[in-house]
C-alpha positions as CSV (number, residue, x, y, z in Angstrom):
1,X,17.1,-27.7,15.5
2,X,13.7,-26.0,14.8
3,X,13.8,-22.7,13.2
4,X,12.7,-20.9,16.4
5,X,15.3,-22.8,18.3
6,X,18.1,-21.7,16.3
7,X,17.1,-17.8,16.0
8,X,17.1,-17.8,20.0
9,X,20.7,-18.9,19.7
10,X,21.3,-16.2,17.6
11,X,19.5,-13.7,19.7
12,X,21.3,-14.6,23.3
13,X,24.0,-15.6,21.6
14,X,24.3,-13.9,18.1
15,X,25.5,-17.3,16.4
16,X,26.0,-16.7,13.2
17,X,26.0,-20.4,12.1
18,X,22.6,-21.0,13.3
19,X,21.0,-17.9,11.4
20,X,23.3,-19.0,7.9
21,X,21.0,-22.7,9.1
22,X,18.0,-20.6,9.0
23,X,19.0,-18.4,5.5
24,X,20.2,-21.8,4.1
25,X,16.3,-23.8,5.2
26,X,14.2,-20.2,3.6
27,X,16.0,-18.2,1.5
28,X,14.1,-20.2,-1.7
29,X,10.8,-19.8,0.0
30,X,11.5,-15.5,-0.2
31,X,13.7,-15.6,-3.2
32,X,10.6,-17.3,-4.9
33,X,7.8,-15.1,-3.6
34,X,9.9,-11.8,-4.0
35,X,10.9,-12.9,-7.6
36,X,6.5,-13.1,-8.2
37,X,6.1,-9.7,-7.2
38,X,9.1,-8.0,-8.5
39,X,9.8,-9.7,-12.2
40,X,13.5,-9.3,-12.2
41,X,16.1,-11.9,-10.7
42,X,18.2,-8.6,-9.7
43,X,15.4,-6.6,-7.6
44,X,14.4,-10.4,-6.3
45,X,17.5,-10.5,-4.6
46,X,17.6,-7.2,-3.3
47,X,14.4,-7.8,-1.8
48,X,15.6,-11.1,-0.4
49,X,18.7,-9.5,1.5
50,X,16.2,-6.7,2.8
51,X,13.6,-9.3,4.3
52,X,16.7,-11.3,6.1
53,X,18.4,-8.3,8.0
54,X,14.8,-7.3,8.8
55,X,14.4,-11.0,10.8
56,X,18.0,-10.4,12.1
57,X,16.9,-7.0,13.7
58,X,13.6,-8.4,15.3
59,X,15.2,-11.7,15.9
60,X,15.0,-10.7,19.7
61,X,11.6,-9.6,19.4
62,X,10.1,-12.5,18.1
63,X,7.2,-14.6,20.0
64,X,8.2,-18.1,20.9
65,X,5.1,-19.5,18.9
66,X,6.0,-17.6,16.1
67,X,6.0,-20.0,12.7
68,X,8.7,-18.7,11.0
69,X,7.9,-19.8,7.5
70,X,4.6,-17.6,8.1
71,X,6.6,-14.7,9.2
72,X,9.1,-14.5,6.3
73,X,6.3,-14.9,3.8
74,X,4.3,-11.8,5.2
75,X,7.6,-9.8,5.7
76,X,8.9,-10.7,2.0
77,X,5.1,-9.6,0.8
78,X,5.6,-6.6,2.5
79,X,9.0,-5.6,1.5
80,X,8.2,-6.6,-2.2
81,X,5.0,-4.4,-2.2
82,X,7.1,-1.7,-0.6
83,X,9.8,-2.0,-3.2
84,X,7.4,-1.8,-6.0
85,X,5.9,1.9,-4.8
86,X,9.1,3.1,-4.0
87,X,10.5,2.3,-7.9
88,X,7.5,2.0,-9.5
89,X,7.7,-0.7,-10.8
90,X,4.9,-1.6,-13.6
91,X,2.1,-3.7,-12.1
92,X,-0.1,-6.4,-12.9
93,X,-0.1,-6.4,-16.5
94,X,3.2,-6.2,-17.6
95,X,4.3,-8.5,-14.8
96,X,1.9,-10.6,-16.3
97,X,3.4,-10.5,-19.7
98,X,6.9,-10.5,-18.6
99,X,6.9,-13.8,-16.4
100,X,4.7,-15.4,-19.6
101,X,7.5,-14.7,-22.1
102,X,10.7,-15.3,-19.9
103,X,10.5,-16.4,-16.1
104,X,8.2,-19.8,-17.2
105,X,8.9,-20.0,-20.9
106,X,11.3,-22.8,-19.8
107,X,8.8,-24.6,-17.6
108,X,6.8,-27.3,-19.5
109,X,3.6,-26.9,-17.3
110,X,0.8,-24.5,-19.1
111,X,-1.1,-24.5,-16.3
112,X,1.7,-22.9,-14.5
113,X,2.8,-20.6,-17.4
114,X,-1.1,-19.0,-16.2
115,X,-1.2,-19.3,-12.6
116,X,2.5,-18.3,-11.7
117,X,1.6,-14.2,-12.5
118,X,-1.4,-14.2,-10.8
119,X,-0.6,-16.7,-7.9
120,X,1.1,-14.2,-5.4
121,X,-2.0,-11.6,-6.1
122,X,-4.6,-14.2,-5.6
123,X,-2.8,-15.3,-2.3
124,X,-3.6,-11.6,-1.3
125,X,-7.3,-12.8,-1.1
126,X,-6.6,-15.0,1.8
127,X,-6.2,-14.5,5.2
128,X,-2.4,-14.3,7.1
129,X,-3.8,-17.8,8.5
130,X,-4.3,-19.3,5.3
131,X,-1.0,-17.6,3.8
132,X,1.1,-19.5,6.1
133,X,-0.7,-23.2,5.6
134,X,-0.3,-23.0,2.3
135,X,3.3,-22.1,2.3
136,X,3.8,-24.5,4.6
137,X,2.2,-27.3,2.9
138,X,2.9,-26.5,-0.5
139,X,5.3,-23.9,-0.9
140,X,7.7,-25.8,1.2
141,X,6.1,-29.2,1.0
142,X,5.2,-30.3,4.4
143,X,2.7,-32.7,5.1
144,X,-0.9,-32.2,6.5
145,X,0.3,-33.4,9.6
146,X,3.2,-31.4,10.0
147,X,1.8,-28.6,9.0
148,X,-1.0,-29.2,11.9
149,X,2.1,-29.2,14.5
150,X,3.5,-26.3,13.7
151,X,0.3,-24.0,13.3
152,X,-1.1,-25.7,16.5
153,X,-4.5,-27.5,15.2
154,X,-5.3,-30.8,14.6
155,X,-4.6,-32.8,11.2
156,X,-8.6,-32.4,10.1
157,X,-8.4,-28.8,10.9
158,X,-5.5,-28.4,8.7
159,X,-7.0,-30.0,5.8
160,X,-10.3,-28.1,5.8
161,X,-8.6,-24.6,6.1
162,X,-6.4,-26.0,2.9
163,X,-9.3,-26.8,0.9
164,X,-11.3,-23.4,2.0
165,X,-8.0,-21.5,0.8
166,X,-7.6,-23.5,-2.6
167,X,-11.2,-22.8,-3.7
168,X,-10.8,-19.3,-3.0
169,X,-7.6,-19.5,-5.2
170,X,-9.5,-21.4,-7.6
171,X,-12.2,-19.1,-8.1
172,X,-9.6,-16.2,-8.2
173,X,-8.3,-18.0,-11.1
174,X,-11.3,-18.5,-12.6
175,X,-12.2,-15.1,-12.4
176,X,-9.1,-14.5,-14.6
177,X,-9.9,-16.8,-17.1
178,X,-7.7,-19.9,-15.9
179,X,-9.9,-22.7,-15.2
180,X,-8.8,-25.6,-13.3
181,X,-9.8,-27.9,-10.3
182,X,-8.2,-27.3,-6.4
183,X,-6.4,-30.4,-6.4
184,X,-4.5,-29.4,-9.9
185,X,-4.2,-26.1,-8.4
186,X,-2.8,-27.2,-5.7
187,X,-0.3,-29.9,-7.7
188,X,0.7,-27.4,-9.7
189,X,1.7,-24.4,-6.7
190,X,3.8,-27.6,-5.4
191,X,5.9,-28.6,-8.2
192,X,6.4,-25.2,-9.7
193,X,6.3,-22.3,-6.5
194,X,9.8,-22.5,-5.4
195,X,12.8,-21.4,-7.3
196,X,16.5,-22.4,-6.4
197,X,18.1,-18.8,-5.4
198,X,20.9,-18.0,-6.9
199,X,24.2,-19.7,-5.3
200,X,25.9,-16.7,-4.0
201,X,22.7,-15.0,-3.0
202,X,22.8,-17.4,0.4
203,X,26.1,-16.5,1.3
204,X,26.0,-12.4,0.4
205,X,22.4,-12.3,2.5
206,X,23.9,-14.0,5.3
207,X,27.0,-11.8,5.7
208,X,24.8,-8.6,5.3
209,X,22.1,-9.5,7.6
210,X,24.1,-10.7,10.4
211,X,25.9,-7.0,9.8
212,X,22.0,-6.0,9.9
213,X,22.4,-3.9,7.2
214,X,25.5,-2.0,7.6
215,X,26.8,-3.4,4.6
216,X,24.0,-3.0,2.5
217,X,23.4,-0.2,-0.4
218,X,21.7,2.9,0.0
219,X,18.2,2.0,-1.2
220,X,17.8,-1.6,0.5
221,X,17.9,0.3,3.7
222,X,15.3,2.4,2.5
223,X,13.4,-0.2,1.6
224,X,13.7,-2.0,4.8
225,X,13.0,1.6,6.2
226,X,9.7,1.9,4.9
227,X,8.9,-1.8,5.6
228,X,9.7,-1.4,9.4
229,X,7.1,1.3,9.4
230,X,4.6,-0.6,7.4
231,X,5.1,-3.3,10.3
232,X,4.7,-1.2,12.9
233,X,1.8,0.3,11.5
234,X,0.2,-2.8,11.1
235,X,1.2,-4.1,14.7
236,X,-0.8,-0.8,16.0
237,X,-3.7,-1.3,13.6
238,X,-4.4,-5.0,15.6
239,X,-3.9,-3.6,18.7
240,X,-6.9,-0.9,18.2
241,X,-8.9,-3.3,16.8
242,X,-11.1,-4.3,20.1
243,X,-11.0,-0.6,21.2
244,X,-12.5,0.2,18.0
245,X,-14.9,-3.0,18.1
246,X,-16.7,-1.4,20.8
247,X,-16.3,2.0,19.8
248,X,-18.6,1.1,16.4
249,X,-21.1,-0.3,18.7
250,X,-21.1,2.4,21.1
251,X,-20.8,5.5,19.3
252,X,-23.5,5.6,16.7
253,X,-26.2,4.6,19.7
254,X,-24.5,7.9,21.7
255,X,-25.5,9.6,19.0
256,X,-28.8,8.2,17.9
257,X,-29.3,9.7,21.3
258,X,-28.0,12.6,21.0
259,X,-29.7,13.5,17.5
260,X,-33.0,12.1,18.8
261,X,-33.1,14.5,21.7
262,X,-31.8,17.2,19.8
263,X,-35.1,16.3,17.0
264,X,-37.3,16.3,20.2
265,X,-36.3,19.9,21.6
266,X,-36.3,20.8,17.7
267,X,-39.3,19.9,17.1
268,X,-40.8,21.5,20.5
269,X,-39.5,25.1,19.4
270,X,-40.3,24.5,15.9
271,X,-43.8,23.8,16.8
272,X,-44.5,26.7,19.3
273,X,-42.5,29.9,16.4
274,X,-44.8,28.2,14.1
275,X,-48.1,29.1,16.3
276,X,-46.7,32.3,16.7
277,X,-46.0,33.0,13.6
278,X,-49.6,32.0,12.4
279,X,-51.3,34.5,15.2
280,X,-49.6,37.1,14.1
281,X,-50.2,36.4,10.6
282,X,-53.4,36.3,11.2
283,X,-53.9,39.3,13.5
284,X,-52.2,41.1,10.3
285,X,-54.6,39.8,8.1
286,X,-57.7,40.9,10.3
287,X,-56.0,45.0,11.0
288,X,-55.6,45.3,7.0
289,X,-58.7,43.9,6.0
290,X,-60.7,46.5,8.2
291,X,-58.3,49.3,7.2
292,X,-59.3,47.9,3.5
293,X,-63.2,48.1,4.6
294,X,-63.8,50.5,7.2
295,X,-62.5,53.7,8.8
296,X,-60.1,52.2,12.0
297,X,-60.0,53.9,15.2
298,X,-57.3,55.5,16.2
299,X,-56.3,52.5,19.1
300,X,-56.4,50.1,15.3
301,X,-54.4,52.3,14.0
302,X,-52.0,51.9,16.3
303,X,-51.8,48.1,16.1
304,X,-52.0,48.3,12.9
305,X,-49.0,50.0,12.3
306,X,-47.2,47.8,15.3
307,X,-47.7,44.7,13.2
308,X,-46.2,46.2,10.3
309,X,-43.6,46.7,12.0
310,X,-43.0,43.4,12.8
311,X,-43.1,42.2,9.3
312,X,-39.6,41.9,9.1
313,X,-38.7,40.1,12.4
314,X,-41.5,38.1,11.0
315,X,-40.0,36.8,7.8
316,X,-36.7,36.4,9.6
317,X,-38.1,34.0,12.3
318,X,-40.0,32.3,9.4
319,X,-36.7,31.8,7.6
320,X,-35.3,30.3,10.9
321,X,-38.6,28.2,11.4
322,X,-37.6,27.0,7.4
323,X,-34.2,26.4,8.5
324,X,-35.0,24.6,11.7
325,X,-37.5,22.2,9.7
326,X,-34.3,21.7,7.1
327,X,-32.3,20.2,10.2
328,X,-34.6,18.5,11.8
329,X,-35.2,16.6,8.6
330,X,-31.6,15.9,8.5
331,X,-31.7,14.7,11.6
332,X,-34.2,12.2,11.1
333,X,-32.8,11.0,8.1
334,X,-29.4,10.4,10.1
335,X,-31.1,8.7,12.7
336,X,-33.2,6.8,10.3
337,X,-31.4,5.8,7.1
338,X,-28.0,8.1,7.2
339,X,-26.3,6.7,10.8
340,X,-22.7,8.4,11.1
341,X,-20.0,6.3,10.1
342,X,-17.8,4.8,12.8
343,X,-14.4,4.8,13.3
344,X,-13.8,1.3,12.0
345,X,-15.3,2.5,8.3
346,X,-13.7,5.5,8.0
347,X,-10.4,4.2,8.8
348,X,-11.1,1.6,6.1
349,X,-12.5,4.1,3.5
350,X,-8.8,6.2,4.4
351,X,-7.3,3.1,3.0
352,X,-9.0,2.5,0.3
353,X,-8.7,5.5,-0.7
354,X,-4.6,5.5,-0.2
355,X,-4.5,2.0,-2.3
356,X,-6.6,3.2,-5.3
357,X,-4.7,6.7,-5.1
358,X,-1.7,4.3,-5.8
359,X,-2.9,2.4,-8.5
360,X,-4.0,5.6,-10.4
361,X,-0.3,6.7,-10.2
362,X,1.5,3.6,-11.6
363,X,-0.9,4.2,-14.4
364,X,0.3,7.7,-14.6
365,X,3.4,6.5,-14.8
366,X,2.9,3.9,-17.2
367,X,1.0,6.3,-19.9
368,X,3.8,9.1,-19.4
369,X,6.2,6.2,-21.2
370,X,3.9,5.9,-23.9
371,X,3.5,10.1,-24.0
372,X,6.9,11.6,-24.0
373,X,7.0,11.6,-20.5
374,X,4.0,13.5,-19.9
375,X,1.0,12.6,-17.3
376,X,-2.1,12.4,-18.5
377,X,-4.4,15.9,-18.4
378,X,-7.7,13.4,-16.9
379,X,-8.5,10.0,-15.9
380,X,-9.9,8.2,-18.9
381,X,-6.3,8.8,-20.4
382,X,-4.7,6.2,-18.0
383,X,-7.8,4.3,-17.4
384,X,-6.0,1.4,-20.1
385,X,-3.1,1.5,-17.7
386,X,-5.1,0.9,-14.7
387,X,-5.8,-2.7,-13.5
388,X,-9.4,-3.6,-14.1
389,X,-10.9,-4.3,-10.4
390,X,-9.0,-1.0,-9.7
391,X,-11.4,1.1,-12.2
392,X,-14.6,-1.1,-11.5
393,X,-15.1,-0.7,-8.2
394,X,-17.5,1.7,-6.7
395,X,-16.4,2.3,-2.9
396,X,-14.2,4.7,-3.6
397,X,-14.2,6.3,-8.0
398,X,-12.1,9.7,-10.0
399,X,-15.3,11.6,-9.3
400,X,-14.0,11.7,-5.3
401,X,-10.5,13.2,-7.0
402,X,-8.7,15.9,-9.4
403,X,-5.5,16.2,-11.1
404,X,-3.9,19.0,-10.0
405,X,0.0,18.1,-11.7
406,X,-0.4,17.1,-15.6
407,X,3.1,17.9,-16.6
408,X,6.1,15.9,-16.5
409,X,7.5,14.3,-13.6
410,X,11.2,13.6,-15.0
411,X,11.4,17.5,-14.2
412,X,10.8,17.6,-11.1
413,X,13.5,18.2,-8.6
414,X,11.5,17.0,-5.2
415,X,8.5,14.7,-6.8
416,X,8.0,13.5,-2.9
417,X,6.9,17.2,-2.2
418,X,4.6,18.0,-5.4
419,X,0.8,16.5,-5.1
420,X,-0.6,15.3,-8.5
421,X,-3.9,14.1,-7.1
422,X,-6.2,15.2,-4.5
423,X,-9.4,14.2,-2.8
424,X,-12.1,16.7,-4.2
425,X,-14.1,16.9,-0.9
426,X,-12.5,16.8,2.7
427,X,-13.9,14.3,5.4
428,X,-14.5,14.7,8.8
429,X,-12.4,12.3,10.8
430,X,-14.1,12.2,13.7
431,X,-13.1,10.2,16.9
432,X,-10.2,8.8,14.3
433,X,-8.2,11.9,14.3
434,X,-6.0,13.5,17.3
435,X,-7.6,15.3,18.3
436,X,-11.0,14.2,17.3
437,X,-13.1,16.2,14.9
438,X,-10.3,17.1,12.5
439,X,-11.0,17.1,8.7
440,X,-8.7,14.7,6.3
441,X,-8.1,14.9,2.7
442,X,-6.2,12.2,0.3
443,X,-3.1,13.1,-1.7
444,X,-1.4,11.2,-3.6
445,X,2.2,12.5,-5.0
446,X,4.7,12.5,-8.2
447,X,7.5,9.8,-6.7
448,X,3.9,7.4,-6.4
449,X,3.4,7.8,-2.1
450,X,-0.2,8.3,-1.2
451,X,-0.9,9.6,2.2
452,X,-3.8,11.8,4.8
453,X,-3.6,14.7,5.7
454,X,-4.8,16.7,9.0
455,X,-6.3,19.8,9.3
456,X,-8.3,21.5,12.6
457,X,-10.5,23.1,10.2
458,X,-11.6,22.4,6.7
459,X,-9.2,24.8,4.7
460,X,-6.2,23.2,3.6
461,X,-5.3,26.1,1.2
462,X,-1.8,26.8,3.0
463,X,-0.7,23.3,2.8
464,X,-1.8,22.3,-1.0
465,X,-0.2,25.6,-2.0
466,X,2.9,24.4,-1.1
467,X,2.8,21.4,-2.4
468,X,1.8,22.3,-5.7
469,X,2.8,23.5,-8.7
470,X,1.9,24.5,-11.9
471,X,1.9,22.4,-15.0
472,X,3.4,24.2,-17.1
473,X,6.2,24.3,-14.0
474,X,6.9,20.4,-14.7
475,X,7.5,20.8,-18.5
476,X,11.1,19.9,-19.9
């Protein structure tokens, strides 16, 4: 039976012998992947039980053209990533240096020894599409043709999208110094990606699944917690994609408009306080230089006096004429070279801003082990600990955020409540927020979650003072 054949039997029916079919024909395929991200044969197989009594709670939920091998690779992805922030787990660099000195040190394949550590990051380059051809065709070893079947393309189709995914592993690779052709690559991924699980792992995921994680221990259901709401977030991201598709086409020519007619009346009462302005200037200038010269008549006098006392509306409506000029300006620069961000970018910069807030914090992490527990006291500190595409790119950088926590997070009794870094400047989130036109800030905190926060205003004094703490307060 195909593997969407056998988890309707278990929905309608809950047959546990045809999901233990469907543990028994994957549970390599996760075991393997999780085992990549997490290092550790134990964690591996936590993450393996979490991933299967995640498909047994959605097994009702599931489309009929769902490809099941795709599915458990993105779920297992997820819940590994997931596991890693929640323990904080080291990252690239000592995974790196772990599976190169234990995992592989029996495997006889060099190439392997190098691409097996960096394989499951590089695979993050690719698109879900890609993901699941290449696990199916060489994670689990199907043929091209196969493979075409079950993604619903023809055979040609399946081996061009191969090839376009291989060279963007292969220059992932090369990027990292391994240096190697697709075909090797790919000869390589098949022989070496998939791992026999551990004998007992089959049975003990199968009974706890099916029990959809009654049985299970106290921090694989938070795990699988925190992986459901990753997945639902990420089933309501795709769903606003099209609304925001024409929002970012819309919206900044709304307000082109707006700003443009706004520069246009501007510019109208700009012009005519400046004309006034000058006449009266000028009528000044006339009165004082025939008081200077000549004896004034009384009716001069008079005038004279009135337009001295108009000096000071006068310098006030010539400071508003200044500061009318200062907006317009800004106005035309918005509608020339500035246009407002739309929604699409500044959720994407709220992202980016959430993943590098992460990756700062591992580091944290990892230079507090090497510093009696301490956090560093700025950025260039834990810049060694920090992977290198992290630190070099220039989307979002430390000069966007401060450490506001440098003492030692061992000591602290609710790290999920104490900020240690925070986004210098807030950001308007526009049409993004509800309701629109709130201001968001990033904070990222001690247990390692990063996350955004809402405020009507910009003034999020009340809520960063009770998050934080001094840093002399997180001393031993």
């Amino acid at each position: 039976m195909a593997d969407m054949e056998l988890m309707r039997e278990y929905a309608k029916g809950g047959s546990e012998s045809a999901f233990g079919m469907v543990v028994h024909r994957h549970i390599n395929l996760v075991y393997s992947v999780a085992l990549r991200y997490v290092c550790q044969s134990e964690d591996a197989q936590d993450v393996t039980q979490a991933v299967f009594i995640i498909l047994a709670q959605k097994a009702s939920r599931l489309r009929e053209k769902t490809i099941l091998t795709g599915w458990l690779y993105e779920t297992t992805r997820l819940t590994a990533m997931k596991f890693l922030r929640t323990k904080l787990r080291r990252e690239m660099r000592e995974q790196e240096a772990y599976m190169q000195s234990t995992v592989d040190d029996s495997n006889p394949d060099p190439l392997w020894r190098q691409l097996s550590p960096l394989l499951e990051t590089a695979m993050t380059r690719l698109s879900e599409k890609e993901r699941t051809l290449l696990a199916l065709r060489f994670f689990e070893g199907k043929s091209a043709a196969e493979t075409a079947v079950l993604l619903g393309i023809r055979e040609w189709a399946a081996h061009k999208r191969a090839a376009r995914a291989l060279e963007k592993l292969r220059k992932y690779f090369a990027k990292q110094g391994v240096a190697s052709t697709t075909s090797i690559i790919a000869g390589a991924i098949s022989a070496n990606s998939i791992q026999a699980a551990p004998a007992i792992l089959t049975q003990t995921t199968t009974a706890v699944a099916l029990a959809k994680g009654a049985a299970a221990s106290a921090s694989t259901l938070t795990l699988i917690k925190g992986v459901l709401k990753v997945m639902a977030w990420t089933k309501a991201k795709t769903g606003l994609v099209s609304a925001v598709v024409v929002a970012s086409v819309v919206l900044p020519l709304v307000i082109q408009h707006q700003a443009q007619a706004k520069l246009r009346e501007g510019d109208e009462s700009s012009r005519q306080r400046a004309e006034q302005l000058a006449l009266l200037r000028a009528e000044n200038e006339r009165l004082s230089d025939q008081a200077a010269n000549s004896s004034l008549s009384q009716e001069q006098m008079n005038d004279l006096q009135k337009l001295r006392a108009e000096v000071g509306p006068l310098r006030q409506q010539a400071n508003e004429v200044a500061q009318l000029q200062r907006e317009n300006r800004q106005l035309k620069a918005k509608t020339g070279q500035d246009k407002p961000k739309t929604p699409m970018q500044l959720k994407e910069e709220a992202l980016a801003k959430l993943s590098y807030g992460k990756n700062w914090i591992v580091g944290f992490y990892q230079y507090a082990e090497k510093h009696q527990g301490q956090f560093p006291t700025n950025f260039d500190q834990a810049a060694g600990f920090v992977p290198d595409q992290v630190r070099s790119q220039s989307d979002v950088t430390t000069d966007q955020f401060e450490i506001v926590f440098q003492g030692s997070p061992s000591a602290l009794k609710k790290p999920q409540d104490i900020i240690v870094l925070r986004e210098k400047e807030a950001q308007n989130a526009g049409e993004t927020s509800h309701p629109p036109g709130q201001w968001m800030k990033t904070y990222v905190f001690a247990d390692g979650h990063s996350e955004i926060h809402h405020e009507p205003s910009n003034t999020f004094d009340d809520y960063e003072n009770a998050h934080m703490i001094s840093a002399s307060a997180g001393n031993p």
